[in-house]
N, C-alpha and C positions, 0 to 999 in steps of 0.2 A: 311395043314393049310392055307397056301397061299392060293388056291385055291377055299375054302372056301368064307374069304374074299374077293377077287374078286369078287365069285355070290355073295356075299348079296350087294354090292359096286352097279355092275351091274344094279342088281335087283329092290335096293332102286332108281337110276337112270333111269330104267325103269316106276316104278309106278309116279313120281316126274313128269317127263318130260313128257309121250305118256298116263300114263289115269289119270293125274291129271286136265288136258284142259276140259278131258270129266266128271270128278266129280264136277268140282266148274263151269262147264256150268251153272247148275240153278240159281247161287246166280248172277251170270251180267246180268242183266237185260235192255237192250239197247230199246231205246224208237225207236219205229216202226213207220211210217207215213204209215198205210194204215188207210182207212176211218174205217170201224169196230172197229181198235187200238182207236182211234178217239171216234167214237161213246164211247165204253165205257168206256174211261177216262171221256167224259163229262157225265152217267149216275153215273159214281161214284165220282166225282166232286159234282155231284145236290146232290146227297143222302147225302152226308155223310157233305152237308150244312145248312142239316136237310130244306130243303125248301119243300111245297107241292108240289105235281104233279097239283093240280087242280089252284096252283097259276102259275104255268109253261107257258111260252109265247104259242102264236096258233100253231106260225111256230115251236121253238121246239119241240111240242107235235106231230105234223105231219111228221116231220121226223122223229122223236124218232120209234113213230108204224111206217113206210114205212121201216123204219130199221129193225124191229121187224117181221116182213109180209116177209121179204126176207129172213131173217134167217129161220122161219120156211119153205118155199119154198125151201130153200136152204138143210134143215135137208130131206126132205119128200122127193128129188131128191135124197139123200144118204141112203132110205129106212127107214127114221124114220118117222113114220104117226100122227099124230096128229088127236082125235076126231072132231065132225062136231062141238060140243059145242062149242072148244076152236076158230076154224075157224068165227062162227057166231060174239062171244062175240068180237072178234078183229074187224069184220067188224061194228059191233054198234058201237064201241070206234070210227072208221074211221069215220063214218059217224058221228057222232057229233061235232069232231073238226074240 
């Protein structure tokens, strides 16, 4: 019976201590300083201030796509391809702001 006790003792100080770090990892949420973290704090900052894109300053709408343009260069280096469509329709957005 003793022995028993012991494993579930053990046991429960196993799960607690070595894979409770790694279960409630998702819920700590520690704020990251790279630019991307960045960029889309401030895309979800603009939206959810309900403000339009088309009222959006020049400069942030040119980073914003120059952000956007990297990311898909950045996906289509990692084998994910994007149509010529979607390629063109980014460059007309470029070109007008």
């Amino acid at each position: 019976m003793d022995i028993i006790i012991l494993t579930i003792i053990i046991s429960l100080l196993f799960i607690v201590f070595a894979l409770g770090p790694i279960f409630l990892q998702e819920f700590n949420i520690a704020k990251r300083k790279t630019p991307d973290i960045n960029v889309n704090q401030f895309i979800k900052k603009y939206f959810l201030e309900g403000k339009d894109l088309s009222k959006m300053e020049k400069k942030d709408v040119k980073v914003l796509y120059q952000k956007i343009s990297s990311t898909i260069a950045d996906m289509e280096s990692n084998g994910v391809y994007f149509p010529d469509e979607v390629k063109k329709e980014l460059e007309k957005i470029q070109k007008e702001s």
